[in-house]
TIFI-663826 format. One line per 5 residues: their letters; for each residue x, y, z of C-alpha. Coordinates in Angstrom, 1 decimal. Layout:
BEGIN
A	X:Y:Z  ...
// end
This chain:
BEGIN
XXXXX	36.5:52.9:13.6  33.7:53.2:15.9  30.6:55.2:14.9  29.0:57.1:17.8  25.4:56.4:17.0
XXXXX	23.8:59.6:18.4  25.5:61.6:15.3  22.8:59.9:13.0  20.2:62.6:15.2  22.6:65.4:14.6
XXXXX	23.7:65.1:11.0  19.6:66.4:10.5  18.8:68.0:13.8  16.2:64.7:14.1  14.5:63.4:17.4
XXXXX	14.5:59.3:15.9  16.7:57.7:13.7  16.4:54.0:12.1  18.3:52.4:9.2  17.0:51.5:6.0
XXXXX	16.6:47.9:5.1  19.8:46.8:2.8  17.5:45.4:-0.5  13.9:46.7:-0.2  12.5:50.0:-0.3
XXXXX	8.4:49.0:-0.6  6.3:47.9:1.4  4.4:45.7:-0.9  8.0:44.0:-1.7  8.6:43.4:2.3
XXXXX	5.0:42.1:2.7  5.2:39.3:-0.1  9.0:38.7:1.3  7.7:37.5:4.6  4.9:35.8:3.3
XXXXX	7.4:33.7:0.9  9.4:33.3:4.2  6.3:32.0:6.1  7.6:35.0:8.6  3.5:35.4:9.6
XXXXX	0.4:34.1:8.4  -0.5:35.1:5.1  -3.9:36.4:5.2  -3.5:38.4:7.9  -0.2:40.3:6.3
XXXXX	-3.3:40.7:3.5  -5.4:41.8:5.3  -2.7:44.7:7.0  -1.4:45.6:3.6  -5.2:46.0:1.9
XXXXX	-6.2:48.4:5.2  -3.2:50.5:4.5  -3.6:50.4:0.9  -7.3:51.8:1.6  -5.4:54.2:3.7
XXXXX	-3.4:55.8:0.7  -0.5:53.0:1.1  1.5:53.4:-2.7  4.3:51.8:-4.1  7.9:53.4:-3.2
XXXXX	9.2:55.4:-6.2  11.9:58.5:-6.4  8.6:60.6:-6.7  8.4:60.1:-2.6  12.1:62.3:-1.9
XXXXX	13.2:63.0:0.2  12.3:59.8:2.1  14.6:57.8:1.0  12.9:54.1:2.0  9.2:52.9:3.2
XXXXX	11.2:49.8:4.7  13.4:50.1:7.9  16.1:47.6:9.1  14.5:47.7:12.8  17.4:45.9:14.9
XXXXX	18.4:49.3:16.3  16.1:52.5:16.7  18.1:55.7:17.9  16.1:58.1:19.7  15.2:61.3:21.4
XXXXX	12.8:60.7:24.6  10.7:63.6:23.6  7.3:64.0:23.0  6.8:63.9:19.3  8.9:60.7:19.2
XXXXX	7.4:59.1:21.9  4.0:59.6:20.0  5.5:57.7:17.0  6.4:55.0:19.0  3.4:54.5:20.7
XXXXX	1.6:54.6:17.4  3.7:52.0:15.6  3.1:49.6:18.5  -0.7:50.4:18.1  -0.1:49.0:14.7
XXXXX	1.8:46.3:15.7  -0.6:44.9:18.1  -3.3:45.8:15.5  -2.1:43.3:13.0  0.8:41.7:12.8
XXXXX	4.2:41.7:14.3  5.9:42.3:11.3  6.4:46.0:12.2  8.4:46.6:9.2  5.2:46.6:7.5
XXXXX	3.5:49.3:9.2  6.3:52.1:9.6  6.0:54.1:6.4  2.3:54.1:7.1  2.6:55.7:10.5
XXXXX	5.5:58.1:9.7  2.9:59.1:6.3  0.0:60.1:9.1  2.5:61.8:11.4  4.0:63.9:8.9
XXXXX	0.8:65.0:7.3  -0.3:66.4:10.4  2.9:68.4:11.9  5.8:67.9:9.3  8.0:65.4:11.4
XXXXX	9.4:62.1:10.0  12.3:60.1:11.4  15.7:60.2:10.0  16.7:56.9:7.7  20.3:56.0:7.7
XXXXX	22.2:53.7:5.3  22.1:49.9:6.5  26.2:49.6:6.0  26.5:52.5:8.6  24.2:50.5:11.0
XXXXX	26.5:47.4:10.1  29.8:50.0:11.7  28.2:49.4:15.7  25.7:46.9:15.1  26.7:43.1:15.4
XXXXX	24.1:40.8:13.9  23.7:37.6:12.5  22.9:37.6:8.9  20.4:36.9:6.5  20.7:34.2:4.3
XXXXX	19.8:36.4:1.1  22.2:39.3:2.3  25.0:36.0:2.8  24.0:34.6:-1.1  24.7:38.5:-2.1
XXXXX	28.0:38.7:-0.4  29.1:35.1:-1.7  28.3:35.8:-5.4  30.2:39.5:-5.5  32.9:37.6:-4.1
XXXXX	33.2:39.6:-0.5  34.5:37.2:2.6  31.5:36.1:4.9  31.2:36.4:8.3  32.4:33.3:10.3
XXXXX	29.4:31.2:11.5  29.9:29.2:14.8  28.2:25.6:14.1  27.8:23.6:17.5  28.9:20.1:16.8
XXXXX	26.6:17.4:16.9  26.4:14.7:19.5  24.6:12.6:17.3  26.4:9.3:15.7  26.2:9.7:11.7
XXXXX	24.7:6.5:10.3  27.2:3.8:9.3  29.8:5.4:11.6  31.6:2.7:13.7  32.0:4.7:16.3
XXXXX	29.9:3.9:19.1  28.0:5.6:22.1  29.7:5.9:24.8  27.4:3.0:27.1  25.2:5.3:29.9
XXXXX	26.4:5.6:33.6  24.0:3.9:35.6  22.8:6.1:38.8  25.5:4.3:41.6  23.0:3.6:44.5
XXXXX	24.6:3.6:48.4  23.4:1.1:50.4  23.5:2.1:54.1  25.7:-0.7:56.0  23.2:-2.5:58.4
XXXXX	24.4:-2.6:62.3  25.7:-6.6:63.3  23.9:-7.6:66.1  26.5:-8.2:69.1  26.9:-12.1:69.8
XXXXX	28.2:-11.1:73.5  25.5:-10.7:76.0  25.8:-8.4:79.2  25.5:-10.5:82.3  22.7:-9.7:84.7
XXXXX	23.4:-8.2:87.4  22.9:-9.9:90.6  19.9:-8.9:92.7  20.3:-8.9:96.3  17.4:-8.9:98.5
XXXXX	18.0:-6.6:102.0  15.8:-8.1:104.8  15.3:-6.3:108.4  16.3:-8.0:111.6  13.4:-9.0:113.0
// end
């Protein structure tokens, strides 16, 4: 069944919707998961996460309802084009281009600011709804989770190699050398064309 997307902005009257991320719910979790992934260099993700915890950045607990996540699945952003989201926006890129790329890192921060001022926050949506319209390829720790419960994985396309294995028999197939044209050189004619006789015309004297 196909899930119109746009509901997740009704079901709460909101103006931007995003998913939550499927395991993690705090930001200090998400920044030592990339940095154990190598996803970005590792001072500068400390660097972004002491700033923001200078900034009031705390761990995620039940004590922060009703958000219900610091960490968003960020493959797919639903959105009003209105002001007030438009100012998010612009503000997460700020942080983005700030520090590091790993925007993940710096949403809870800017929703925090934005919601202290004038009460708005973007609606968070369950990451299994996203998975109802969304098609992406999976993590490797979401595909260890779904292998040990027992669930079917997806089907992952593998392009075959070209390579030969070592010890196969099987040789390469020998290269096609480039077929070169010559151009066929004009025979020179054995026959000669007679001269054509010259006659002289003399006046009568």
């Amino acid at each position: 069944m196909f899930i119109l997307p746009i509901r997740f902005l009704w079901r709460k009257n909101s103006s931007f919707a995003i998913s939550r991320h499927y395991r993690r719910f705090d930001v200090y979790e998400e920044a030592e998961a990339n940095k154990a992934a190598g996803k970005y260099d590792n001072a500068s993700i400390d660097e972004q996460i002491d700033f923001y915890r200078n900034e009031g950045l705390t761990h995620y607990s039940p004590a922060k309802l009703p958000i219900t996540s610091d960490v968003p699945e960020g493959c797919v952003i639903i959105r009003e084009h209105v002001p007030i989201s438009n100012l998010f926006t612009c503000l997460w890129f700020n942080e983005v281009d700030r520090f590091t790329a790993r925007d993940q890192i710096s949403f809870s921060t800017v929703r925090d600011k934005i919601r202290a001022k004038v009460g708005w926050m973007p609606q968070m949506f369950l990451d299994c709804e996203r998975r109802n319209f969304v098609v992406q390829a999976y993590h490797r720790e979401l595909l260890e989770q779904m292998i040990a419960s027992g669930r079917n994985t997806p089907p992952i396309a593998v392009e075959p190699s070209r390579k030969i294995r070592p010890g196969s028999s099987r040789r390469a197939p020998p290269s096609k050398k480039p077929v070169v044209r010559r151009k066929k050189e004009k025979k020179s004619s054995s026959r000669r064309r007679a001269a054509k006789p010259v006659t002289w015309a003399m006046d009568a004297g």
